[in-house]
C-alpha positions in Angstrom: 193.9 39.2 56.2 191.7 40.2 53.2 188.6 38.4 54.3 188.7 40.9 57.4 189.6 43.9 55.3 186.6 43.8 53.3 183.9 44.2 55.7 185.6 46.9 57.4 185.8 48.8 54.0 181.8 48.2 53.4 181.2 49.0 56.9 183.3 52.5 56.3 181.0 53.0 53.2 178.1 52.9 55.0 179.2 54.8 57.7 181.0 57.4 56.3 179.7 61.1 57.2 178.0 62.4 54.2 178.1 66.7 53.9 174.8 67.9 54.7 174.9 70.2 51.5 175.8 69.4 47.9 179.9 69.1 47.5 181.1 71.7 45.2 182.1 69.3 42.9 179.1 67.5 42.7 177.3 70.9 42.1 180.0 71.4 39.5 178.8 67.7 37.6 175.4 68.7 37.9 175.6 72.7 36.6 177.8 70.8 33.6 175.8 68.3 32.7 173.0 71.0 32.1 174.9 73.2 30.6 175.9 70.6 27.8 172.0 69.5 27.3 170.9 73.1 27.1 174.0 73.7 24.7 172.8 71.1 22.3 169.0 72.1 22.3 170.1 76.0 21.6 172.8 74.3 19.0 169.8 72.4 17.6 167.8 75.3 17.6 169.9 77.6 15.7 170.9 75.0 13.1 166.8 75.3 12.3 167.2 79.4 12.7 170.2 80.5 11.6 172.3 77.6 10.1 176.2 76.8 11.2 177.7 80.0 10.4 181.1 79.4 12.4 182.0 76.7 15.0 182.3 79.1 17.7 178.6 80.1 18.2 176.8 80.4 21.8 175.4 77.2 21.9 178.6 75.3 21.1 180.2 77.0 23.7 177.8 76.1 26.4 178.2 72.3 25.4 182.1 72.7 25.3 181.9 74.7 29.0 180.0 71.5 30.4 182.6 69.5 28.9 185.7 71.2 30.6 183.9 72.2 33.8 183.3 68.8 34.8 186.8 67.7 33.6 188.2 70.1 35.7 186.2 69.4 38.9 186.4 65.6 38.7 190.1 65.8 37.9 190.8 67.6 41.1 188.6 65.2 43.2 190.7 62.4 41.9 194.2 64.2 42.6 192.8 65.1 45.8 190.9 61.8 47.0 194.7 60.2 45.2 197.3 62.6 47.1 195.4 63.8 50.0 191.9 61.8 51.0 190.3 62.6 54.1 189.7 58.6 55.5 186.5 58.4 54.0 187.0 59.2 50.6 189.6 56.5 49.9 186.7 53.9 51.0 184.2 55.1 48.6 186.4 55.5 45.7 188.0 53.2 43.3 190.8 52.6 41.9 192.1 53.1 38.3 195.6 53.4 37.1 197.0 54.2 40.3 194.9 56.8 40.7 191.4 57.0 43.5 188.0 58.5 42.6 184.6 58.2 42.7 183.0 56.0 40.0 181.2 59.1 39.1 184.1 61.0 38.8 185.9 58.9 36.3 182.9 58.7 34.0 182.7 62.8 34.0 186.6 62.9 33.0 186.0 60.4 30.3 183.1 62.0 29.1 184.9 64.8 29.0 187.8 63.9 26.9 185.4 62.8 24.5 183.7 65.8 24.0 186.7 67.7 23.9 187.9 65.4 21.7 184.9 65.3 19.3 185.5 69.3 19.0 188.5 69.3 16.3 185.9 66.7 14.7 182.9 67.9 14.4 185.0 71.4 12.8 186.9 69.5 10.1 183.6 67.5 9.1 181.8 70.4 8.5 184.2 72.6 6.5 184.6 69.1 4.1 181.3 67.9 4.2 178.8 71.3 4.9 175.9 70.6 6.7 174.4 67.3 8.6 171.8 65.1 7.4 171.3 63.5 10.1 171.7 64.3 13.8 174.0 61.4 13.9 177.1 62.7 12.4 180.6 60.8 13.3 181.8 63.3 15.5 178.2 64.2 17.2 178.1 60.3 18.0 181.4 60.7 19.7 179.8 63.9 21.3 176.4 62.2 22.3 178.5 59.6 23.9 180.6 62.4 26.2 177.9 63.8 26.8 175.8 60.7 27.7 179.0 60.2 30.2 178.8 63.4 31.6 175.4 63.2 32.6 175.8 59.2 33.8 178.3 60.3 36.0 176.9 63.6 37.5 174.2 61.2 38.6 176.3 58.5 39.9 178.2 61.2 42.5 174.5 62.2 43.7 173.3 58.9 44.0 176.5 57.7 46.1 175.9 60.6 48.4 172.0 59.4 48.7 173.0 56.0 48.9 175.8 56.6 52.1 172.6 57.5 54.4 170.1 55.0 55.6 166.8 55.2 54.2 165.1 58.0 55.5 168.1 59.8 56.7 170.3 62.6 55.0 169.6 65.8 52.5 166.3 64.9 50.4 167.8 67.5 48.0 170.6 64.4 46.8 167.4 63.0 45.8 165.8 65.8 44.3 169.1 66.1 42.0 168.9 62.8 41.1 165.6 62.6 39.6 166.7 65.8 37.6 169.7 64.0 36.6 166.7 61.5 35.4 165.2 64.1 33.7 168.1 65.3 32.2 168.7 61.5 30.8 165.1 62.0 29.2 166.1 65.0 27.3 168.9 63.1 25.7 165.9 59.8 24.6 163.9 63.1 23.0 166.5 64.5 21.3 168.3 61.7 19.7 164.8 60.2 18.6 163.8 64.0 17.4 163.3 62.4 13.9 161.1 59.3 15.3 159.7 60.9 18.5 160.1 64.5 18.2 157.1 66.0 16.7 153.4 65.8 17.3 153.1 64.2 13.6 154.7 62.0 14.5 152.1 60.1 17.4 149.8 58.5 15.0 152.1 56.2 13.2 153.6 52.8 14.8 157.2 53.5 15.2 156.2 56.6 17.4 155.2 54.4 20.3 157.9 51.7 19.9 160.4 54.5 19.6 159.2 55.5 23.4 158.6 52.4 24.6 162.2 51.5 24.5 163.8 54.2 26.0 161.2 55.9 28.6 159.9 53.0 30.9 164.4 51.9 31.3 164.7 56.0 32.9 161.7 56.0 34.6 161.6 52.7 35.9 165.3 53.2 37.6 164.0 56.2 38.7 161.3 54.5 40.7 163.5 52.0 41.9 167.0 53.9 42.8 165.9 57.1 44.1 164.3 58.0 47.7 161.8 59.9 46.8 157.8 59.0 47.9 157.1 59.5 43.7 160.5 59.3 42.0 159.5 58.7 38.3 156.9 61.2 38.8 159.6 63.8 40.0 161.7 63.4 37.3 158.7 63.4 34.0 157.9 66.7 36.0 161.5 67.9 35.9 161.7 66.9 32.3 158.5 69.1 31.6 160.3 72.1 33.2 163.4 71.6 31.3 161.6 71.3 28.2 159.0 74.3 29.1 161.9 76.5 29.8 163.7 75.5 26.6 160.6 76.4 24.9 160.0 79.8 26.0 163.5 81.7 26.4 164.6 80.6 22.8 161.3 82.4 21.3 162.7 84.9 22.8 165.9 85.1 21.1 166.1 87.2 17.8 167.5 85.1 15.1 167.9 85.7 10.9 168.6 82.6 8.7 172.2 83.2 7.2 172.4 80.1 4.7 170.3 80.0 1.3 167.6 78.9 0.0 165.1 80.3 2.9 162.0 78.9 2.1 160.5 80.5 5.3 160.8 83.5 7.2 162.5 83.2 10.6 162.6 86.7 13.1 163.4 84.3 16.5 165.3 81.2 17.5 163.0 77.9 16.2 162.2 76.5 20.2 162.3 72.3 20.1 159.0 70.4 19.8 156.8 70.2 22.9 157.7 67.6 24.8 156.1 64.2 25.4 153.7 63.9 28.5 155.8 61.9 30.4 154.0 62.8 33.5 150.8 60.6 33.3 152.6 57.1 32.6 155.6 58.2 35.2 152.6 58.4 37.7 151.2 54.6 36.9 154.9 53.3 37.0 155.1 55.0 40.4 151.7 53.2 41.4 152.9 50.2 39.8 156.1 49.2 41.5 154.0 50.0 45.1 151.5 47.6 44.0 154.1 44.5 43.5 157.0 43.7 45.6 160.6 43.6 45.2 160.9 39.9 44.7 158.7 39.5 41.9 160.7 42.0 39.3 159.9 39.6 36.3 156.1 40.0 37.3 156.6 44.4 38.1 158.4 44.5 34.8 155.3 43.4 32.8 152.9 45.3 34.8 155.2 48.2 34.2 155.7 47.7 30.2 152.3 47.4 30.1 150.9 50.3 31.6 153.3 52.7 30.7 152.1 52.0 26.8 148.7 51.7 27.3 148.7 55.3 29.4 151.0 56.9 27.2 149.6 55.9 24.0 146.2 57.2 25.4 147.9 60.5 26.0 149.8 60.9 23.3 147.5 60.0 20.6 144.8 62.7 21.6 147.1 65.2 22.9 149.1 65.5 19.5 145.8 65.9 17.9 145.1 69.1 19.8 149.0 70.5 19.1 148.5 70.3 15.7 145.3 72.5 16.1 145.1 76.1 15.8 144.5 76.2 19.9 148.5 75.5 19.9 150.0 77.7 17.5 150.9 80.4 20.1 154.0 81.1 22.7 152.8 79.0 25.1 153.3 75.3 23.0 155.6 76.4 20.8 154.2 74.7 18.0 154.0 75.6 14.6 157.4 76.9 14.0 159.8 75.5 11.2 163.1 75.6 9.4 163.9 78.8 7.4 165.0 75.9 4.7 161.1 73.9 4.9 158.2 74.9 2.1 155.2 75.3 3.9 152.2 73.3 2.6 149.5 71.5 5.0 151.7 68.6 5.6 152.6 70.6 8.7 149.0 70.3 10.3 148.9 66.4 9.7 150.0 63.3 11.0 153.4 61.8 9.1 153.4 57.8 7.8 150.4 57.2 9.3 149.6 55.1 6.0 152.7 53.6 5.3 153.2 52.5 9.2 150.2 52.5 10.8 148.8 51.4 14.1 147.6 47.9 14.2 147.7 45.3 17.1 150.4 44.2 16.5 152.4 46.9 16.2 151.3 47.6 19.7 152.0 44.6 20.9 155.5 44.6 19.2 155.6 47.7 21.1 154.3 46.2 24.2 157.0 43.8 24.5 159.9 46.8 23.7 158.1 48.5 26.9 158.1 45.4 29.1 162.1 44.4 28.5 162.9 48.3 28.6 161.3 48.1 32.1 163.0 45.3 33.0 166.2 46.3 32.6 164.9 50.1 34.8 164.3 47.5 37.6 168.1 46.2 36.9 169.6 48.9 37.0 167.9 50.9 39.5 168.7 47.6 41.7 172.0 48.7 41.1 171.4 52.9 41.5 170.3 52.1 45.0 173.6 50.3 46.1 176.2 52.7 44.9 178.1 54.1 47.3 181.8 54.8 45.4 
């Protein structure tokens, strides 16, 4: 009896009708998993401006919001596809202590328990400890990690609608959310390697490029390989410009006063996040990359992807931070040029950092080579994977 049940269940996966818009839930993932990203850029931001002043700022808020509005939304898709499923949901969900979801779903209500967990936390380590060193605290880990859970499974529900439609068929907006979901991913690689990755002083020194190299080509590469789009990598570097572009600009606009001592430097506006990396360059030769070489040779694609990506975006990167440390980029526009009420202003600000104490050599870049080429790798894996989701 079960060897006939099964491929009536796949068969039922892949035939299932598919809503020719995006599911309010899904839209619900998606508008929570930016919410969270933008809260913790604005949160970032007005730790630089302002300082923590009281746990319930705007920015906290806005990650908290993502938290509990995707909590909510997945929660009732589970009760629903549990108690009442129309006959296709309980064949692209699974199960999980008696309970049936999407895989998606379940990764959004776990994410969100952590966050909301990590809330009480992050409160009660501040008021004993006072402010963070690092951007890794113990409770922001447990936050980055809901978060990181939210986002995953915002893009698994889009992907699962993408993936219930033959190639070429259904909404190319599932798509177009999933690259953004990508790009959303990217954000997260920037911001938790702020302190490696973050600012153009950073991109003449060795770590910089082995830094990228391991996280970048892994999102872009399952990009190229799990989303339906004629450029998917591209799509989502562009997406993550916009994010970042848009980040830049509105929180200039913000007026903001630093409210801890000592204030080194005067502050009148929010401090915006570093420009972001060029993504778009290198997310263009990994889309011409994986057209160039077949499926079946993935060990071969994975080296011509490592390879490329480092060798375009070191090219870009390297002169392109030289210019953003110029006066041409001091203005709205780039963003640059804009510090911590708490920094002492000297010329450090107009040079590149450890460039002598961990410098560029070849074999540094081929160290870095190698991260790139086992980072894409494991993009081809799991992309593989992307593209057959359907639960």
């Amino acid at each position: 009896m079960s060897s006939t049940a099964i491929p009536t269940s796949r068969t039922a996966i892949r035939t299932a009708p598919v809503a020719t818009r995006l599911p309010w839930y899904v839209a619900a993932a998606v508008v929570a998993a930016t919410s969270a990203k933008v809260g913790v850029i604005w949160d970032i931001s007005w730790h630089r401006s302002i300082g923590r002043d009281t746990f319930w700022t705007p920015a906290h808020m806005a990650i908290y919001l993502g938290g509990v509005l995707a909590g909510l939304a997945c929660g009732w898709l589970v009760l629903r596809t549990t108690f009442t499923p129309a006959p296709e949901q309980r064949d692209t969900s699974v199960a999980f202590w008696g309970f049936r979801g999407p895989l998606g779903a379940w990764v959004c209500i776990w994410g969100a328990f952590a966050m909301i967990t990590s809330a009480p936390f992050d409160n009660w380590w501040h008021n004993a400890y006072g402010l963070d060193v690092k951007v890794l605290s113990p409770p922001h880990v447990i936050l980055a990690l809901g978060i990181w859970a939210l986002q995953l499974g915002a893009l698994f529900l889009v992907l699962a609608l993408q993936n219930r439609n033959a190639p070429g068929e259904g909404p190319r907006s599932y798509s177009l959310f999933a690259a953004y979901m990508i790009a959303i991913l990217l954000q997260n690689v920037s911001t938790i390697g702020i302190e490696q990755i973050g600012f153009a002083n950073l991109a003449h020194n060795a770590l910089y490029y082995q830094v990228a190299a391991g996280g970048v080509p892994l999102l872009l590469v399952a990009a190229g390989r799990g989303i339906r789009l004629r450029w998917p990598a591209t799509t989502a570097a562009a997406c993550y410009m916009a994010f970042s572009l848009a980040m830049i600009w509105i929180l200039q606009l913000a007026p903001a006063t630093p409210k801890l001592a000592p204030v080194f430097t005067p502050v009148t506006h929010l401090i915006p996040p570093p420009f972001p990396l060029l993504l778009i360059v290198p997310a263009l030769a990994i889309d011409v990359s994986m057209r160039s070489v077949g499926r079946d040779r993935d060990w071969r694609l994975s080296l011509l992807l490592g390879v490329s990506f480092l060798a375009t975006f070191f090219v870009t990167q390297w002169f392109f931070t030289e210019f953003l440390l110029g006066p041409h980029a001091r203005n709205y526009f780039f963003g640059v040029d804009q510090w911590d009420y708490s920094s002492r202003l000297g010329p450090w600000r107009y040079r590149f950092w450890r460039a002598d104490t961990n410098p560029v050599t070849p074999m540094t870049v081929a160290i870095a080579a190698l991260i790139a080429v086992v980072s894409a790798r494991l993009g081809l894996w799991w992309g593989s994977w992307m593209a057959r989701l359907r639960r």
